[in-house]
C-alpha positions in Angstrom: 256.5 -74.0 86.0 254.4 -72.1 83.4 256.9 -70.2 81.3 254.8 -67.9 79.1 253.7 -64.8 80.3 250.3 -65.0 82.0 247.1 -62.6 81.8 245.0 -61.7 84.3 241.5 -60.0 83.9 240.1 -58.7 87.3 237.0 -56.5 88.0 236.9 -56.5 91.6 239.3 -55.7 94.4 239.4 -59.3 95.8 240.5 -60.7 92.4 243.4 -58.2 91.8 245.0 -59.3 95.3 244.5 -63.1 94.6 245.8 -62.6 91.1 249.4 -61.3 93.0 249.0 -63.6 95.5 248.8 -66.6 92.5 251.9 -64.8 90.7 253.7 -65.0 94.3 252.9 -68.9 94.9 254.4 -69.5 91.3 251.3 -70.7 89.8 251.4 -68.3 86.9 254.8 -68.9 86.3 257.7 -66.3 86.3 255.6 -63.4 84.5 252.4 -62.5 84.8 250.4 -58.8 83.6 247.3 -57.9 85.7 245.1 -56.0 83.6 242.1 -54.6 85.8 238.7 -53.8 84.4 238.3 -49.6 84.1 235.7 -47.8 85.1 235.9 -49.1 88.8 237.3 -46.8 91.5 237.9 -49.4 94.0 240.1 -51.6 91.9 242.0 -47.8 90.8 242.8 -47.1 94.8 243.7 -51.1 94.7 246.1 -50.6 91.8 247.5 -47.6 93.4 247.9 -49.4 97.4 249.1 -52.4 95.8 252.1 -50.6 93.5 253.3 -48.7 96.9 253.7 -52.1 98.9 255.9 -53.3 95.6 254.8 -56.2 93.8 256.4 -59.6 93.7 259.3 -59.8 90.6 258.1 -60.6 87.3 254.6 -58.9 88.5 253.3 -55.9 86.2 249.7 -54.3 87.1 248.8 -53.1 83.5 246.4 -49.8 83.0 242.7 -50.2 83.3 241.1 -51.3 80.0 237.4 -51.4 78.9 237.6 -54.9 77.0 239.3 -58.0 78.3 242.0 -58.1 76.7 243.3 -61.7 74.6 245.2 -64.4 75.7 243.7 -64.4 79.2 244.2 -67.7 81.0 243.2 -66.5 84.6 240.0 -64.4 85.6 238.1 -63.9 89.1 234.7 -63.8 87.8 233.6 -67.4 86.4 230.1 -66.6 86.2 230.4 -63.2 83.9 228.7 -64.0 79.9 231.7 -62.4 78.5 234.2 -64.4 80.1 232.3 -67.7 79.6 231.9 -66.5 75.9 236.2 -66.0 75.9 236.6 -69.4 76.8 233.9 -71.0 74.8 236.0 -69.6 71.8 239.1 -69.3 72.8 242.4 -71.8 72.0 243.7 -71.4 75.3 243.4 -74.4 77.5 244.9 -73.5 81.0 242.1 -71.6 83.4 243.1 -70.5 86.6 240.3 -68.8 88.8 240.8 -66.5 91.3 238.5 -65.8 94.3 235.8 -63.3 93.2 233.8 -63.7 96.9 231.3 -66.3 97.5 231.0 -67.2 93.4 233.8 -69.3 94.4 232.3 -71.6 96.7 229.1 -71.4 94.1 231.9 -72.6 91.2 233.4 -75.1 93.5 229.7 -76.8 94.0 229.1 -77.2 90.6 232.3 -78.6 89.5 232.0 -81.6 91.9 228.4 -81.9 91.2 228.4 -85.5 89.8 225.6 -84.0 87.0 226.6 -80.8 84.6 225.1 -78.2 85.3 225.0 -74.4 83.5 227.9 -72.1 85.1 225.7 -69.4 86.5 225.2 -67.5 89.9 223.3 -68.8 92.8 220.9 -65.6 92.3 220.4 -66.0 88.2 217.3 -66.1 86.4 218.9 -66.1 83.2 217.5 -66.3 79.7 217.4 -69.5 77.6 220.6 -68.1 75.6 222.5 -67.4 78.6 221.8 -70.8 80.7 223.0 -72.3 77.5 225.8 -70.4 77.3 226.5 -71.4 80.8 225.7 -75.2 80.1 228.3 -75.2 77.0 231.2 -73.7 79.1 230.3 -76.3 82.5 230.9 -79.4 79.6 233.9 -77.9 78.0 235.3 -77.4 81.7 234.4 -81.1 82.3 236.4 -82.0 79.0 239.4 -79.7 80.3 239.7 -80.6 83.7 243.2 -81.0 84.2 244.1 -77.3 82.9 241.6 -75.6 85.2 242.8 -74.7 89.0 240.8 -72.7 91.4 243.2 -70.8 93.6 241.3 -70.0 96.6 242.0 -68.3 100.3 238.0 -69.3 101.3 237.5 -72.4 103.7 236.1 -74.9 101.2 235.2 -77.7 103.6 236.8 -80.9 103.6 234.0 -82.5 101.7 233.7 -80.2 99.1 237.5 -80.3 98.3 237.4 -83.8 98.6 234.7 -83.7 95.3 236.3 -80.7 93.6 239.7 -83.4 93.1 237.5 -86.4 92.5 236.2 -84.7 89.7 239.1 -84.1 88.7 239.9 -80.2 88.8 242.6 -78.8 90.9 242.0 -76.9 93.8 245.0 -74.7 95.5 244.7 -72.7 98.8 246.9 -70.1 100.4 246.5 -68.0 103.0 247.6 -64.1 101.1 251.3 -65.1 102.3 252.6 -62.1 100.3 250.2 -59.5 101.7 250.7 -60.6 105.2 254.6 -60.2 104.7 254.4 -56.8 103.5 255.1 -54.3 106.2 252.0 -52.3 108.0 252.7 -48.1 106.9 249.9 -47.2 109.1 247.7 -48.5 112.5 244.1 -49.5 112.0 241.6 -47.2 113.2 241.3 -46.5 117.0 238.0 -47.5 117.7 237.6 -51.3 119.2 234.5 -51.9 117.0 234.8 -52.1 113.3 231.8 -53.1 110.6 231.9 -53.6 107.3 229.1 -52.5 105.3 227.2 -54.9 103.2 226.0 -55.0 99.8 223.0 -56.9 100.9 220.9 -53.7 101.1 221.6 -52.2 97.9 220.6 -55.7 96.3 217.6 -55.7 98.0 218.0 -58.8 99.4 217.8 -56.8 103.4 215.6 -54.2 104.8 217.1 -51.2 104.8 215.4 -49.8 107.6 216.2 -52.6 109.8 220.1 -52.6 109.1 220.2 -49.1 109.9 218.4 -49.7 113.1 221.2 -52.4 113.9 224.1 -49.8 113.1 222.4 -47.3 115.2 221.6 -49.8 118.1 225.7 -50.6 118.0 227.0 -47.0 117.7 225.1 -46.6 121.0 226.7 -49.1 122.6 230.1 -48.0 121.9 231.9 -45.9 119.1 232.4 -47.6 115.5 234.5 -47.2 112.4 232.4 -48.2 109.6 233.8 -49.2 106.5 231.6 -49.2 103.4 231.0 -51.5 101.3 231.9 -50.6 97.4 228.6 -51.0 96.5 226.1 -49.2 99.5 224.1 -46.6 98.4 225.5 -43.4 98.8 222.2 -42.2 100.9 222.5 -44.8 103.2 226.0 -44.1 103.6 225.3 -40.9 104.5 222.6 -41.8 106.8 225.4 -43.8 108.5 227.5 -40.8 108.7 225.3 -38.5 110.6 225.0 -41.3 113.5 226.3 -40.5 116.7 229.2 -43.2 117.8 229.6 -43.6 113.7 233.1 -42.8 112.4 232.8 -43.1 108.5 235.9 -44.4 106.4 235.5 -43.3 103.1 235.3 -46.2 99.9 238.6 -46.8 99.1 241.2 -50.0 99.1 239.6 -53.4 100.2 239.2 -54.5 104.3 242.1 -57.2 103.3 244.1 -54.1 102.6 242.9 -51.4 105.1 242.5 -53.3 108.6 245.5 -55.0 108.4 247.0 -52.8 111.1 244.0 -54.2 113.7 245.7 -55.2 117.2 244.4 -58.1 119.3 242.1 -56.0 121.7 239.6 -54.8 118.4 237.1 -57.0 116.7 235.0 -56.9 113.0 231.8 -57.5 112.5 230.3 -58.2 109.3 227.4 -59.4 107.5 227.5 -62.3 105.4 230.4 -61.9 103.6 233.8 -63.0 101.8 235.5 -61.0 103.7 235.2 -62.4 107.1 236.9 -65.9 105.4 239.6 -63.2 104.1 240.4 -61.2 107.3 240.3 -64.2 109.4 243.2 -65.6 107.3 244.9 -62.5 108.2 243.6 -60.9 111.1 243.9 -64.2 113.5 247.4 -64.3 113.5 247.6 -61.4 115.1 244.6 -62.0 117.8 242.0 -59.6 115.9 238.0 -61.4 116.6 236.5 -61.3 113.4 233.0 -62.4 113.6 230.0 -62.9 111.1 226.7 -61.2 112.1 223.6 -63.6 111.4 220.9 -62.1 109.6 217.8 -62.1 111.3 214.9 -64.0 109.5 213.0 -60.6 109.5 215.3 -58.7 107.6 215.1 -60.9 104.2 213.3 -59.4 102.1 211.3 -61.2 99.7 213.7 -61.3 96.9 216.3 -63.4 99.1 215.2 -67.0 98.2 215.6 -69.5 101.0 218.6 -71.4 98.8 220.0 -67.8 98.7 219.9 -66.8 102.2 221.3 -70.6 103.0 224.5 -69.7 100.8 225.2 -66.4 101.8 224.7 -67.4 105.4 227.0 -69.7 105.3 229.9 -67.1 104.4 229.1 -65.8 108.3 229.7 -69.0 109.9 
């Protein structure tokens, strides 16, 4: 076991969960500090949900900082320029990755592609700097391979894990065994249906006009509870609001955190998304359907690359 105390840097609500839920398997070692990103008011109501649960021994979620701080041998976000530039430069040799959504499943690709290729997102058109930036980290990587574990809730495929150890990194499931042992304060809402909203929109990667339509087309079947995504655009949210059927949850804690209370007779829907691997780990247990939503060939927009739309689809499978 890892006996120095471990940093975390997390920018996103996902991350700060699978950072606890690392510290909990013991792959951090006895003491670990979470320091979250600041400036984000979904990893603040994250913070705050997670230090009224009580977190694991030897756990400390530090105050939200606007630099990373040093020292930090596990992050969520692989692809960011300014963690890629920490490890290009820093001494520490130990990198543990949290999952930061579907960028994990991107990261796992490339580090079992057989050829080395730049660290970037599926979605990048970076600059000649940056891919080289990228290119300089996926080599050192390579060179470190036994100090770098991806600890991951997301279903990998048997294939792809298969390549991820033949290359020689380490790859660690779980299935959030501390969250799902903490005790449920309150029920989930009443309504049987419940969507998550999407960030697809707001990256104008869907139609917005045609989403809409599909909300409204649900809400008219039966009554909803719709829970935003963190980064929908507040007019479409309140477009949302005003639909009949449509009981609007207000941005807050992540779905992993908020619809844990679900019973076996409701069901989410979702979009393509990370959280549908996420609540399946922790909603099937306990009988909840949580099902991903195809998107329709006519809603792409033309920004959403076929290679695009083929990755983020598969996060609805």
């Amino acid at each position: 076991m890892n006996s120095k105390r471990e940093t975390a840097w997390v920018e996103s609500p996902l991350q700060m969960i699978c950072a606890v839920e690392a510290h909990h398997a013991g792959l951090l070692g006895g003491s670990t500090l979470i320091v979250p990103r600041a400036g984000q008011r979904a990893l603040k109501a994250t913070r705050r949900e997670l230090l009224r649960l009580g977190l694991p021994d030897g756990l400390e979620l530090g105050e939200p900082r606007e630099r990373m701080p040093g020292g930090v041998g596990v992050v969520g976000d692989a692809f960011s320029g300014r963690v890629q530039l920490r490890w290009l430069l820093s001494r520490e040799r130990r990198a543990v990755v949290v999952d930061d959504g579907l960028a994990t499943i991107r990261l796992l690709e490339l580090l079992a592609d057989p050829k080395v290729r730049p660290l970037l997102r599926a979605r990048a058109t970076p600059g000649r700097l940056r891919a080289a930036l990228g290119l300089l980290v996926a080599h050192r990587m390579r060179r470190n391979r036994r100090n770098v574990t991806v600890f991951t809730a997301l279903e990998a495929g048997e294939d792809l894990a298969q390549a991820v150890h033949k290359a020689g990194f380490s790859l660690v499931t779980h299935d959030f065994a501390w969250l799902r042992a903490q005790p449920l304060r309150e029920p989930g809402p009443p309504e049987r249906t419940v969507v998550l909203g999407t960030s697809l929109v707001r990256n104008g990667l869907v139609h917005r006009d045609r989403y809409l339509r599909w909300i409204t087309g649900l809400a008219e079947q039966e009554p909803l509870a719709y829970f935003p995504h963190r980064r929908e655009d507040p007019a479409d949210l309140a477009v949302i609001r005003e639909r009949p059927g449509v009981t609007m949850h207000e941005p807050g804690v992540p779905a992993e955190l908020s619809l844990r209370g679900l019973a076996a007779d409701q069901r989410v829907l979702s979009l393509p998304s990370t959280a549908i691997s996420s609540l399946r780990v922790l909603l099937s247990p306990r009988g909840v359907a949580v099902e991903g939503v195809d998107v329709p060939d006519d809603w792409w927009t033309s920004r959403a690359a076929p290679a695009l739309r083929s990755h983020l689809t598969g996060a609805a499978r």
